[in-house]
C-alpha positions in Angstrom: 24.4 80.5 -254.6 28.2 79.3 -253.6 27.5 80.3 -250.0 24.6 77.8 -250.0 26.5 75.3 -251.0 29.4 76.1 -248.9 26.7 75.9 -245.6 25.4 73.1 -246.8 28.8 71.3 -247.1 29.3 73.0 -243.4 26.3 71.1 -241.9 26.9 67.8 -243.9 30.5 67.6 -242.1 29.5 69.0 -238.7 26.5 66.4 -239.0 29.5 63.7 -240.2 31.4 64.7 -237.1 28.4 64.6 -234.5 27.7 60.6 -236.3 31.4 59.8 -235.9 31.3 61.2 -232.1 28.5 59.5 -231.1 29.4 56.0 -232.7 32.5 56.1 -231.0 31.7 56.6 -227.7 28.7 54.2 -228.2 31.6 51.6 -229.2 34.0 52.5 -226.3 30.9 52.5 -224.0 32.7 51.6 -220.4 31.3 48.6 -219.3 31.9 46.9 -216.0 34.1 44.4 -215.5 31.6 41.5 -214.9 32.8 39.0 -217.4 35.9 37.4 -215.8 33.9 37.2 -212.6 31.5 34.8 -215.1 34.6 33.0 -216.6 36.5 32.4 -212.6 34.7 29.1 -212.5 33.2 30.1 -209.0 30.6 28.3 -208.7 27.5 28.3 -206.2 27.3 24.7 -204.1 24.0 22.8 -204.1 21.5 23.1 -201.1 20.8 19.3 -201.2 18.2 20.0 -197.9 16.2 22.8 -199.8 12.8 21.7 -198.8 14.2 21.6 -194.6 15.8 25.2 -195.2 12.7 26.3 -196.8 10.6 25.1 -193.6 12.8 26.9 -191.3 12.3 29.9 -193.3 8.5 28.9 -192.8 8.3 28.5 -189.4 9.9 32.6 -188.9 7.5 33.8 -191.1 4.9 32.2 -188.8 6.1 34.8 -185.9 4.7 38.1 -186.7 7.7 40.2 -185.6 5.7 43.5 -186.9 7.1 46.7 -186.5 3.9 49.1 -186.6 5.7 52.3 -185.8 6.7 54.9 -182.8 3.6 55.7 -181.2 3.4 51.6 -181.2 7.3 49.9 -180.8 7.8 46.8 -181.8 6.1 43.5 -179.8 8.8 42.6 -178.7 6.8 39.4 -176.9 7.4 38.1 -180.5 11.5 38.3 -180.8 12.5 35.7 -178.3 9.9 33.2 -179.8 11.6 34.0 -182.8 15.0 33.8 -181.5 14.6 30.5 -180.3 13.5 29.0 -183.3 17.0 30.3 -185.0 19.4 29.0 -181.9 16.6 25.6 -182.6 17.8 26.0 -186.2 21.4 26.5 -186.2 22.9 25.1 -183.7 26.4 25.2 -185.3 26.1 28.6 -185.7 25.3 29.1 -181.5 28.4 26.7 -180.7 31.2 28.9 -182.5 30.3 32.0 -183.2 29.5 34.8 -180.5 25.9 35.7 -180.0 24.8 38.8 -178.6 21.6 40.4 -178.2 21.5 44.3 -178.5 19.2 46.9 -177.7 16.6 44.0 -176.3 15.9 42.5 -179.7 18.7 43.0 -182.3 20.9 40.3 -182.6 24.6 40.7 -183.4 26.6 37.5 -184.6 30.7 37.5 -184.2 32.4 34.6 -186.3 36.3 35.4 -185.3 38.8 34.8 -188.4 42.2 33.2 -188.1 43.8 36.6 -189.5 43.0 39.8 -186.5 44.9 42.1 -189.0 42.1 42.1 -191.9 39.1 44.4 -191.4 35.9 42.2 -190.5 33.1 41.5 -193.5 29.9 42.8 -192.1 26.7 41.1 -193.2 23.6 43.1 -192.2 19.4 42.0 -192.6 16.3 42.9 -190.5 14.0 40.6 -188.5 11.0 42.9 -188.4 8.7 43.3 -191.3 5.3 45.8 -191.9 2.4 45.2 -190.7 -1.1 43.7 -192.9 -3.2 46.5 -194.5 -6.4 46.4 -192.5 -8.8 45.0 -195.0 -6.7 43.1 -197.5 -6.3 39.9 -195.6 -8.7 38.1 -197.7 -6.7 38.9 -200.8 -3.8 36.8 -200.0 -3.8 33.6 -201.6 -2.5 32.3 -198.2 -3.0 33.7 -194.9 -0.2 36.2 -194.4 1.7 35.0 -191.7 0.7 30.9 -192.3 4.7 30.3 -194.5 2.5 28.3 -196.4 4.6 26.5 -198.9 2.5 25.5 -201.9 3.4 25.8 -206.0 6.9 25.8 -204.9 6.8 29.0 -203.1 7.1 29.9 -199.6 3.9 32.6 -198.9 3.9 35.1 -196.2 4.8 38.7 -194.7 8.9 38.5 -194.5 9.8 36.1 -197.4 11.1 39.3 -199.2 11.6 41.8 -196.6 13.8 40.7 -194.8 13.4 37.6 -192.7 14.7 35.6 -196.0 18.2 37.2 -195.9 18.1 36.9 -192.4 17.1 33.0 -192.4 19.5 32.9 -196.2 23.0 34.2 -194.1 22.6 31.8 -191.1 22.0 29.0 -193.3 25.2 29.5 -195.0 27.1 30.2 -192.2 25.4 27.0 -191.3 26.6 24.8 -194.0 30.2 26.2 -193.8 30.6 25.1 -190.1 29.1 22.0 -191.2 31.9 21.5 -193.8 34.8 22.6 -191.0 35.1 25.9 -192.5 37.1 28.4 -190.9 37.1 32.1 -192.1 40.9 34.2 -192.4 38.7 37.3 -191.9 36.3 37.7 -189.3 32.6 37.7 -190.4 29.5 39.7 -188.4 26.2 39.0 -188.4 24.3 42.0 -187.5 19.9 41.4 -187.7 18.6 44.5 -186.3 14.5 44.8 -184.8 13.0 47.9 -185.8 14.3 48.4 -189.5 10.7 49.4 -190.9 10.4 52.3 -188.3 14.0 53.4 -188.9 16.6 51.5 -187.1 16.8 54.1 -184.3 16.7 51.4 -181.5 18.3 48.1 -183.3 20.9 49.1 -186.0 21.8 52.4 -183.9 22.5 50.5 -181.1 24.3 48.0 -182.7 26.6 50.8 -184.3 27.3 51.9 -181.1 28.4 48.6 -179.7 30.5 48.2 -182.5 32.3 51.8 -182.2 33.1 51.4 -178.9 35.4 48.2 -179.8 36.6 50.2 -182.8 35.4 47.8 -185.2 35.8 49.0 -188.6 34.6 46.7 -191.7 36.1 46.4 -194.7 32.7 46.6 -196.5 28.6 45.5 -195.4 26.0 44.0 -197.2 22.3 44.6 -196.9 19.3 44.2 -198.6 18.2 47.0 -201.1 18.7 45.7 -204.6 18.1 42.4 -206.4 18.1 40.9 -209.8 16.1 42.4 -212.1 14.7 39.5 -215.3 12.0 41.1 -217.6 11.9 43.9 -215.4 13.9 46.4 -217.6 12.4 47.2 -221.6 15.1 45.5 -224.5 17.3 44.2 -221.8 19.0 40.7 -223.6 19.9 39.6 -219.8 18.6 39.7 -216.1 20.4 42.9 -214.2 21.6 43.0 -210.7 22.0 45.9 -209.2 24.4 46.4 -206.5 23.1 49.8 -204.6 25.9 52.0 -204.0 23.9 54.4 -201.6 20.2 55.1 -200.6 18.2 58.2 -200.3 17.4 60.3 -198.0 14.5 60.9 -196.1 12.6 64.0 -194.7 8.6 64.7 -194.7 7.8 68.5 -194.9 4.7 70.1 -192.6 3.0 73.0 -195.0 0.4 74.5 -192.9 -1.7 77.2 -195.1 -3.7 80.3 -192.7 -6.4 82.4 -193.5 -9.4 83.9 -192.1 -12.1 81.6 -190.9 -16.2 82.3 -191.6 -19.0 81.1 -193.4 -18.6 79.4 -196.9 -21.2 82.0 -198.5 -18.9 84.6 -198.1 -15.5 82.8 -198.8 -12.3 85.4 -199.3 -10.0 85.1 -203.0 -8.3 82.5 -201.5 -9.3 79.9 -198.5 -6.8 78.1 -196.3 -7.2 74.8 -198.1 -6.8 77.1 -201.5 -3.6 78.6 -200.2 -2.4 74.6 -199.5 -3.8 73.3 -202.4 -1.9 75.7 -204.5 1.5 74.9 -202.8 1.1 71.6 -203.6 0.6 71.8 -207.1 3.3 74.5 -207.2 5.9 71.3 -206.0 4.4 69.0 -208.2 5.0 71.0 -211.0 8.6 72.4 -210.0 10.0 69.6 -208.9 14.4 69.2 -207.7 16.1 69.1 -210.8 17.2 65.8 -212.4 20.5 64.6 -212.9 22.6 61.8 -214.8 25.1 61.7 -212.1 25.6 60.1 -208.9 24.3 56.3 -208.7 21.5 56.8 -210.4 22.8 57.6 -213.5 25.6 55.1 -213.2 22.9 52.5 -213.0 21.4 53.7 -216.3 24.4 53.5 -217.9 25.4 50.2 -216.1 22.4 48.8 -217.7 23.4 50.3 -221.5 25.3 46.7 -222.9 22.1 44.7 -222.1 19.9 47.3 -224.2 19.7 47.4 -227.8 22.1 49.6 -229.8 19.5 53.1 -229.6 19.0 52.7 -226.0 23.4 52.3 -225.9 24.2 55.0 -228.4 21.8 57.4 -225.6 23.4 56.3 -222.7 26.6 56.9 -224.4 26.5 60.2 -225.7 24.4 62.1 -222.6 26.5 65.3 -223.6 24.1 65.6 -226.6 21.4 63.8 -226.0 20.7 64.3 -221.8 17.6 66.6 -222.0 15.8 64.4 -224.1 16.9 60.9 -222.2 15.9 63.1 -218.9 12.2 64.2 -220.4 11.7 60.6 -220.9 13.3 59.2 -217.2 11.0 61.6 -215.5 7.9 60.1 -217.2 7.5 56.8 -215.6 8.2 57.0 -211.6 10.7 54.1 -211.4 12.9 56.0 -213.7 12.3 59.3 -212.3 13.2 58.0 -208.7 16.4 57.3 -209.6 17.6 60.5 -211.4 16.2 63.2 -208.8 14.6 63.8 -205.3 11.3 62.9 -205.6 8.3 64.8 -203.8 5.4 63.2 -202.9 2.4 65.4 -201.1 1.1 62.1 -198.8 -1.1 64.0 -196.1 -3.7 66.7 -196.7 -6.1 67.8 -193.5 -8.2 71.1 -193.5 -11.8 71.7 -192.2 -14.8 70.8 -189.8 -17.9 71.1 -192.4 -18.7 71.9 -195.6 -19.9 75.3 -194.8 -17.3 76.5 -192.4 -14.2 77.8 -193.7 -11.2 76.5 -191.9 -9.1 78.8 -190.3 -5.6 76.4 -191.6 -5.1 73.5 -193.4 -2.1 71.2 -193.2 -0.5 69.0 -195.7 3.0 66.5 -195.3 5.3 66.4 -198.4 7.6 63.5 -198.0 10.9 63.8 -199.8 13.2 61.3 -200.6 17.0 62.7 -201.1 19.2 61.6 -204.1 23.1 61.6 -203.5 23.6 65.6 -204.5 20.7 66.9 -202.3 20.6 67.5 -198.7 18.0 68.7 -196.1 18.8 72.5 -196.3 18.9 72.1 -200.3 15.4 71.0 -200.4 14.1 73.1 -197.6 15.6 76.1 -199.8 14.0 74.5 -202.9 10.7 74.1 -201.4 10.6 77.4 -199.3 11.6 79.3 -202.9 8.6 77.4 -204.7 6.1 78.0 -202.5 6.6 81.6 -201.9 3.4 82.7 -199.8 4.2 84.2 -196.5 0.5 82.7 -195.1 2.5 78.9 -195.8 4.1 78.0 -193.1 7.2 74.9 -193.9 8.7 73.2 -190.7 9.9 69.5 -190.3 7.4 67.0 -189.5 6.2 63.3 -190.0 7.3 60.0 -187.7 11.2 59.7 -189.4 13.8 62.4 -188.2 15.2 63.4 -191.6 18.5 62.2 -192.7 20.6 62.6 -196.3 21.4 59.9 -198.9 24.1 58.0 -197.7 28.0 58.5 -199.1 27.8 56.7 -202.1 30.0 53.3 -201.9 33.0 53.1 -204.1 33.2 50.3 -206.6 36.6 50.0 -205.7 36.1 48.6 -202.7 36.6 44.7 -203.1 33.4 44.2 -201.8 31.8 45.1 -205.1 34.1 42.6 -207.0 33.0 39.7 -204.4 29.7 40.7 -204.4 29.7 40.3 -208.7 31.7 36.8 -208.1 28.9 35.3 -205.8 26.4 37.0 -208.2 27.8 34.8 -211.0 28.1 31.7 -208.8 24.3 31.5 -209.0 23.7 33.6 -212.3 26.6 33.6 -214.8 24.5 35.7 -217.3 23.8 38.4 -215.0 25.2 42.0 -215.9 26.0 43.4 -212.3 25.6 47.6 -212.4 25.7 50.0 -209.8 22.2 51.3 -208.4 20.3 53.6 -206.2 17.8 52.3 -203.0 14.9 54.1 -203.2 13.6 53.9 -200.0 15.5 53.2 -196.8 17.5 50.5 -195.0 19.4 50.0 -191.7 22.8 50.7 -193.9 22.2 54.6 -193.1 23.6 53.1 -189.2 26.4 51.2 -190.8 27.9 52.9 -193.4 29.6 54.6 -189.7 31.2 51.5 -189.4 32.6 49.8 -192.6 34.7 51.0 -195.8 31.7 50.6 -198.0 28.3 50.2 -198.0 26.6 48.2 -200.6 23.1 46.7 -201.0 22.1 43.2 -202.5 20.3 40.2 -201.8 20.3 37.7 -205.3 16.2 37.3 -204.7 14.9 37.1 -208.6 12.7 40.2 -209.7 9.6 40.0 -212.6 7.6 43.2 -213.2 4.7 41.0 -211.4 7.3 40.6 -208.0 7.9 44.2 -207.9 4.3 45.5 -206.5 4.8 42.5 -203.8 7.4 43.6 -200.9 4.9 45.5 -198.2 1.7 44.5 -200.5 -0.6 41.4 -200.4 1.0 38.2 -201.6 4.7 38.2 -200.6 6.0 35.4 -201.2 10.0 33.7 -202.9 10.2 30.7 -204.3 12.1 27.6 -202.9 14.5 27.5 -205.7 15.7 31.5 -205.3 15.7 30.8 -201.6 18.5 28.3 -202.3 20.3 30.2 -204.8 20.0 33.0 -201.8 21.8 30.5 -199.3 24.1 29.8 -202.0 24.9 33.2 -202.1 25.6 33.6 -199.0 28.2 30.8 -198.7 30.1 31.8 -202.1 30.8 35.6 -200.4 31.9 34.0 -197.2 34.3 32.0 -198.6 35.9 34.4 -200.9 35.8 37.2 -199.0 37.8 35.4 -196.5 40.5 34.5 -198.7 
């Protein structure tokens, strides 16, 4: 019976050990270094002419600068309506800095510093926003494009993507000029036209323009992440993300063949069969998940706001990873950030209910984490499918491109972006994150030392389902802490 006893000892100290381990690490938990940037005392100016600001904002959601997509460009009848209103609007901002228009519509701002030998800052936004579902106008509590302002919001398509960072930045560069504000470090605007379709004419060309003077910036800014306030389960403290990188992007054309006829005398397996079964074949293998990369650096990020289980997780990954992973991959906001995701979008296949088709055709849009690339999941999906009679060839409106070089926190621009982050919210924990879906940063991260993604607009769980959908809309008071924003970076980054 000794040997029992002895094992049983055996297991009580490796179990001791494992508990010590894991407390440990739980205790020595990294966490970034947001709380001097709380106690620097920088802290955001007032907008005393809100309710003017928020008109202006009003009157550019009022042009419907709608980007619908290739087969239908941009109207751009609509741009220099709405370029006027902002040389109306800031007329400080048209008397000293440089304005140049690019590629017809984009609009690329130069604000020369007193110092030529510091790389430029490089503040980036989008002036063209989706277009109405047909059928969902009446659902919107005010007319999508009226910038209604009413129970202290501002309502309309573009008051969260992306015509209030564009509107946010030239009001602070605005207000700095007003005060006699010079920058030591030169400061670009860049607003491109055709963000929602891919930045292919605006940001592209603006890229371009900007690598033929050999401009290089020290680090860009553009929309992608926000802060986060009841959004997160257990978190003590609103979370804003700073996205390091985005995904990638690449839809998939799986065309399935087989013998056409009549439905009464249907073979084992019908084209549509064939396609169906592919599908659920990705579904159910999908790219393998991983804690690295942004994503996972976001999850831990987030661990000091969480209570003490959700921590001691996030701490010890090297024990308990498979299980955090199985639970990630349950909800789609979680699994989004921990792997490429696959998402069958498009399905067509027959003429009649009693005539088998002869194909069927499906698109599988993929978005890329950091990791992946376009051959990796064209392997991956070419060794899941398996069926010679599936054809798998590139498809969809977006040429395909990878996630974008992750940005290093390194990089002063994450440790100005956290200071202006406190200057509005000192409670904030700042993290790292992932962008889901795609910006016009895939053009500049060409042009600047690091890419990062932020704009301080206030997220609920309610806010989320609004960007694209019915009822966008940002209140007056997170407009001005946007504007406030904007002046706070400008200032300190030019130091």
């Amino acid at each position: 019976m000794q040997w029992i006893v002895n094992a049983a000892k055996l297991v009580v100290g490796i179990v001791l050990v494992l508990m010590v381990i894991v407390l440990f690490n739980t205790w020595r938990l990294p966490v970034l270094p947001d709380a001097d940037d709380a106690k620097a005392g920088i802290k955001a100016p007032p907008i005393a002419d809100l309710d003017i600001a928020a008109k202006r904002l009003s009157a550019a959601i009022q042009i419907p600068t709608i980007s619908y997509g290739f087969a239908n460009p941009p109207g751009g009848n609509r741009f220099p309506e709405l370029h006027k209103l902002i040389e109306a609007s800031f007329p400080l901002v048209h008397k000293n800095l440089k304005r140049e228009t690019v590629a017809d519509w984009s609009l690329l701002y130069t604000w020369d510093g007193s110092d030529k030998s510091l790389e430029p800052v490089l503040l980036t936004a989008h002036q063209d926003v989706v277009p109405i579902e047909p059928g969902t106008e009446q659902k919107w509590t005010h007319p999508p494009f009226s910038g209604a302002i009413a129970d202290g919001f501002i309502w309309g398509r573009g008051t969260m993507d992306n015509k209030q960072q564009v509107m946010a930045t030239l009001e602070g560069v605005e207000r700095l000029l007003a005060e006699g504000y010079k920058p030591k470090r030169t400061i670009i605007l860049a607003f491109g036209h055709d963000e929602e379709i891919g930045g292919a004419l605006g940001a592209y060309a603006i890229v371009n323009l900007l690598t033929t003077r050999k401009v290089h910036a020290q680090f860009s800014l553009d929309e992608g992440q926000a802060i986060l306030d009841g959004v997160v389960p257990g978190a003590s403290r609103p979370i804003a993300q700073i996205g390091l990188s985005e995904k990638g992007f690449m839809s998939l054309q799986l065309k399935a063949v087989a013998p056409g006829g009549h439905s009464s005398m249907p073979p084992p397996h019908t084209a549509v069969g064939k396609l169906g079964h592919a599908i659920a074949q990705l579904e159910a293998n999908q790219m393998p998940a991983s804690l690295n990369g942004p994503g996972g650096d976001a999850l831990r990020g987030m661990a000091p706001a969480l209570p003490f289980v959700n921590r001691m997780v996030m701490a010890n990954t090297w024990l308990f990873g498979p299980l955090l992973i199985k639970q990630l991959s349950g909800a789609p906001s979680t699994n989004a950030m921990i792997r490429t995701t696959t998402a069958p979008t498009i399905i067509n296949g027959g003429i009649k209910e009693n005539v088998l088709p002869s194909e069927a055709t499906a698109t599988v849009n993929f978005r890329m984490a950091p990791g992946d690339s376009i051959a990796t999941v064209k392997a991956h999906v070419e060794r899941v499918i398996a069926d010679p009679d599936v054809s798998i060839t590139e498809g969809g409106s977006h040429p395909p491109t990878d996630a974008t070089t992750p940005a290093d926190m390194n990089n002063p621009g994450f440790k100005l972006i956290s200071q202006a982050i406190h200057s509005i919210e000192p409670g904030a924990l700042v993290t790292p994150g992932l962008v889901m879906a795609g910006t016009d940063s895939k053009h500049y991260t060409h042009v600047s030392g690091a890419t990062f993604h932020f704009c301080p607009m206030r997220f609920n769980a309610e806010d989320l389902k609004r960007p694209h959908a019915t009822d966008e809309r940002i209140s007056i008071a997170n407009y001005g802490e946007i504007i406030s924003f904007y002046v706070t970076l400008i200032r300190t980054s030019s130091m």
